[in-house]
N, C-alpha and C positions, 0 to 999 in steps of 0.2 A: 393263229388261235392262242397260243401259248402268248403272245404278245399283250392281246388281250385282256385275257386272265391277270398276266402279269399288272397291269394299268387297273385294273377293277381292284385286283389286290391294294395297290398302290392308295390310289383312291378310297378304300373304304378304311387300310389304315389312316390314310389323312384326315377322315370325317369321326373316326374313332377319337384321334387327339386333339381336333376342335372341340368337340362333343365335352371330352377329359376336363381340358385348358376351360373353356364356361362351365362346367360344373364348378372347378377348382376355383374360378374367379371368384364365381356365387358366395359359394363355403369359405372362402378365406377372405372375403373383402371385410374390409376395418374401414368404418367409415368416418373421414378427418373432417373439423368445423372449417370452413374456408374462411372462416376470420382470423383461425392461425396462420393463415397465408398475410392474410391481410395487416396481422399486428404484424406477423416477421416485416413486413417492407417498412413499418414505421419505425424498426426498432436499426439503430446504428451499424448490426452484426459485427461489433467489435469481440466479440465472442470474450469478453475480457475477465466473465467472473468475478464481476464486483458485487450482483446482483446473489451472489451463492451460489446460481445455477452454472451447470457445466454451459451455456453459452447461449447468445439470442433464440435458439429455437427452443428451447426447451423451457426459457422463459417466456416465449409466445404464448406456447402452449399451457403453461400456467396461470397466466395471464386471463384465458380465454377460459379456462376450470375454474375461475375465481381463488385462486391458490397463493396470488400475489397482489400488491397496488402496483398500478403502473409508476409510481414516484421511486419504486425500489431503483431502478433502473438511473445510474448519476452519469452518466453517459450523456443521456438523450439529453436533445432539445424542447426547452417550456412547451413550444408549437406543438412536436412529435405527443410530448406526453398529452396535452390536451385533445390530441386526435385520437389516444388510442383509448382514451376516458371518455369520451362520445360515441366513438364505434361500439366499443362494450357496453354503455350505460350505464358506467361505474362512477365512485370517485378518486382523485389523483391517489390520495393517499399520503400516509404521513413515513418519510422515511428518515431515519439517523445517519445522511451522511459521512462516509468514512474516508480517511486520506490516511497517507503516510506520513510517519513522523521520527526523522532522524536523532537518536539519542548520543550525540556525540555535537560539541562545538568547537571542536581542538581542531579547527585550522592550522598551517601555516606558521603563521605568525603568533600562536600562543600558545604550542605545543612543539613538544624539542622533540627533534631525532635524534637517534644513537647511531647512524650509519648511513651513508650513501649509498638510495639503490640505484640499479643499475640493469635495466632488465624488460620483461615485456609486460606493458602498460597494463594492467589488469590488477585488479586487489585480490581476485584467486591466486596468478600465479606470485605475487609480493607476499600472501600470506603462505604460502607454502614454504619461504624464507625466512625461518624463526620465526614464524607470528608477523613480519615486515618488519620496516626500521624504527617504526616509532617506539617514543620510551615507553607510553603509557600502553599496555598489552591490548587495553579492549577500544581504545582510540581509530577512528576513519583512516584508512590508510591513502584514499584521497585521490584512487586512478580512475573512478566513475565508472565502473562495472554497473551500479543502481541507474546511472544516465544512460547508458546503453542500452539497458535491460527495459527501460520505459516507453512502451509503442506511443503513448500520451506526449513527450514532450514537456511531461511534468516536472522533470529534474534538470537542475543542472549546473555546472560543478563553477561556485564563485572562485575569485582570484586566489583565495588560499586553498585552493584546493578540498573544497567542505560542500557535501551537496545541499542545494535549495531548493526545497520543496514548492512547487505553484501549485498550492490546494484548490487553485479556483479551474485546476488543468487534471488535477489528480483524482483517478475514479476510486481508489483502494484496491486495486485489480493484485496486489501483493509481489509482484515481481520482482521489484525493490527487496523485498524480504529477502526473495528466494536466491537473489545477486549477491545479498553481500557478505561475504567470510564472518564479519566479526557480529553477526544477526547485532546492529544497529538500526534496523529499521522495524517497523512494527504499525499496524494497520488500528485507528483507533477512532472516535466518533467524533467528526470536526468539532461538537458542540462542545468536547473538554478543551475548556481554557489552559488548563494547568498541566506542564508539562516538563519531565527530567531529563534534561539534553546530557547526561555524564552515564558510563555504564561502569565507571571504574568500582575497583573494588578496594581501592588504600583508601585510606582517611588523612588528613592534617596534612603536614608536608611534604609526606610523600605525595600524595595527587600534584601537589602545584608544584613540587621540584618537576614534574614532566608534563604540565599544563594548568595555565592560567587561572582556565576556566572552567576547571573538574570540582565536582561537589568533594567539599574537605569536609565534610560530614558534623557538620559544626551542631546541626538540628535545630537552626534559628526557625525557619520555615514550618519546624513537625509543630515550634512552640508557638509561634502565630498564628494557624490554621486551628480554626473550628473541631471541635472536640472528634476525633475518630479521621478527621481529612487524611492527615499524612503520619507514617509511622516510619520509622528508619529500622532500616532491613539492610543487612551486610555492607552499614556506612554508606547508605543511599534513600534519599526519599522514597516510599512508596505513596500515591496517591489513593485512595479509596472515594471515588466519585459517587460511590451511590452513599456515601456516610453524611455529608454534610455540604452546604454549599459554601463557593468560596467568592474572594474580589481578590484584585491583582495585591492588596496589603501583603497577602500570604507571602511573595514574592521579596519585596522591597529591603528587607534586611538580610537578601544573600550577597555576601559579598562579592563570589564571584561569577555570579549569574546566570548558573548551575541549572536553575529550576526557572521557567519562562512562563509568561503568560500569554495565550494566542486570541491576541484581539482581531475580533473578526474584519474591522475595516484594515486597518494597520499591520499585523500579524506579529509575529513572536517580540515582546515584550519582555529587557531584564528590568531586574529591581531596582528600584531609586539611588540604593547604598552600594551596588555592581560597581567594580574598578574598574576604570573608561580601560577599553583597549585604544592603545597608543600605533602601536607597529604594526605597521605597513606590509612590509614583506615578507620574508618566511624568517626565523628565528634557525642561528646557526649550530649546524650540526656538531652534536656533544659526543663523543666517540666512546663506545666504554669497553 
């Protein structure tokens, strides 16, 4: 009898938290569009945050709220985006493309060091040694910490030691940024042409006693540039892109080819009047 009882207990607890469990389901179900399923599969899940959003699902689901274009996404494939513009009923959308862009051109070869390192391949742990050996303080220290850091494949470190950007690889996902000691990199709208590869802070001979091809703050550029374009800030260009527009002229009388222009088929362009870099291999070390 007592066995029973026991099982009828058993049993009527067990129909109590069915009973519980479907109430609970009822009251607490949230009901999700299944074409956020359906964008997430068209979407790359590189989860990369180029898009702003914390990662492909949460831009699905924006997507699907009407909250974004599917063109935000530089990721995807032409294909991809025009499937998720017909599932939705939408249009692509217009988006400002962004890449990385390295503010330093002091290679190797036209930039001196003051020291031989000697140590583990990294620009964190090089920078943790004085700043690393180069002379100029805010100069690429050239171990490719920013090529490591790129899931993309977008970087990567030419013969003198200086990264190269493949914008046509680069989504702006910032990693680059967050990799490199001497914040050299910076996340920016492929459409600007015009662009300051130098972060130093000396002027005249000081910059080019420790690199060729550091802006020597001469202000050729501020004075050929369209009224408001470029203003010189602590002996460095600043560009103002929403002030006026510009053509690669602006460029042409640097001498040493400091400030670039990014032609879209061709890519980083110096000025007409740039001093040809000559040397080949790394420039020897100046001990001090």
């Amino acid at each position: 009898m007592s066995i029973l009882i026991a099982l009828a207990s058993l049993g009527g607890l067990t129909l109590l938290l069915v009973i519980m469990l479907i109430a609970a389901n009822k009251k607490l179900y949230v009901y999700e569009d299944p074409r956020i399923e359906q964008v997430g599969e068209l979407l790359p899940q590189a989860n990369c945050g180029a898009c702003g959003l914390a990662g492909c699902g949460q831009f699905a689901e924006s997507l699907v709220n009407g909250k974004v274009q599917p063109a935000l996404c530089s990721v995807n494939t032409p294909e991809n985006l025009e499937a998720i513009a017909s599932l939705l009923g939408v249009g692509l959308g217009e988006a400002n493309r962004k890449v990385a862009r390295l503010a330093c051109a002091g290679g190797s070869n036209v930039a001196v060091d003051r020291a031989h390192y000697e140590g583990i391949e990294s620009c964190q742990g090089m920078n943790l040694i004085g700043g690393g050996p180069k002379a100029c303080s805010w100069g690429c220290l050239g171990q490719g910490d920013c090529a490591v850091s790129c899931n993309f494949d977008a970087i990567e470190m030419n013969a003198n030691g200086l990264p190269v950007v493949n914008e046509n690889k680069c989504t702006g996902c910032g990693d680059c940024v967050s990799a490199c000691p001497k914040a050299l990199f910076e996340i920016v709208p492929q459409s600007e042409s015009l662009w300051v590869a130098c972060k130093s802070l000396e002027k005249g001979d000081q910059v080019l006693a420790h690199c060729e091809v550091g802006c020597s703050a001469c202000g050729k550029c501020e004075m050929d540039a369209p009224a408001g374009l470029i203003t010189m800030e602590h002996h460095l260009p600043v560009i103002h892109h929403q002030a006026a527009k510009a053509d690669k002229s602006v460029i042409d009388r640097c001498s040493t080819g400091a400030i670039l222009w990014f032609d879209p088929q061709v890519g980083p362009l110096r000025g007409d009047e740039s001093r040809k870099i000559i040397r080949k291999g790394a420039k020897p070390v100046q001990a001090t």
